[in-house]
C-alpha positions, 0 to 999 in steps of 0.5 A: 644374373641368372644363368638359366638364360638360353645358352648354347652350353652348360654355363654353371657346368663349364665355370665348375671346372679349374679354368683361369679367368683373364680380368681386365680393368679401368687401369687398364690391367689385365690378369690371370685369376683363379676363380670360384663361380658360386650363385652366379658370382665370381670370387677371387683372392686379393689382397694388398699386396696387390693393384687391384684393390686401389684400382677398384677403389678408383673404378669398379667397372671390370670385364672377365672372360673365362675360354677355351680353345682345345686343339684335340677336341675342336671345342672352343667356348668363352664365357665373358662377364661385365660388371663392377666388383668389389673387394669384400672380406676374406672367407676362409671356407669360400677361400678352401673350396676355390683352392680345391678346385684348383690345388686338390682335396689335399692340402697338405701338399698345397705350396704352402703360400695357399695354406695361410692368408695374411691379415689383408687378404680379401676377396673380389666379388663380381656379380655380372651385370651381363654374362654372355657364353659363346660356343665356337668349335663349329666356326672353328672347326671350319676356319682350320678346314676339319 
């Protein structure tokens, strides 16, 4: 998936930031994931602890959507991907570069339940199968009358 495509914003720029991305599933589940977004995939942190991966397993099929609706600016976009994930095993360097995005640079003073992993800890990748980027901060600014 290539996110050269003709967007109406920076799609690569705007999933660079620290942004939650809601996940829904087949079960039907929806949750709240931190995210790395490297080489057109999504990454985040699973493990058995976790539903997810038995409802993967069951069906991969999943829908994400990254947005923002910031009430200063006006600027409201989403991002939504659709495509079927897997679970793959656990990167520690992947893991370190979306915590830092989130968390900091510093890890000594990240909670300390983001500075080790168990033996089960794994990721999901999603490899969108159709991404679309919406920018609707004009359409809003109208509906609230600005």
């Amino acid at each position: 998936m290539s996110t050269t495509d003709s967007y109406p914003f920076d799609v690569d720029a705007y999933l660079a930031a620290p942004r939650v991305a809601r996940v829904a599933t087949a079960g039907p589940l929806v949750r709240p994931v931190w995210f790395l977004w490297e080489d057109a995939t999504f990454w985040w942190i699973t493990g058995s602890y976790a539903r997810l991966p038995g409802l993967l397993a069951e069906d991969p099929r999943v829908a994400l959507v990254v947005d923002t609706c910031d009430l200063h600016t006006l600027e409201v976009r989403q991002v939504t991907a659709r495509g079927n994930a897997e679970v793959v095993p656990f990167d520690p360097a992947r893991a370190e570069r979306k915590l830092t995005r989130y968390l900091g640079p510093d890890q000594r003073i990240w909670p300390q339940d983001f500075r080790s992993f168990g033996p089960d800890t794994r990721f999901v990748r999603l490899v969108p199968t159709s991404l679309s980027a919406r920018d609707l901060s004009k359409t809003w600014s109208t509906l609230i009358g600005m």
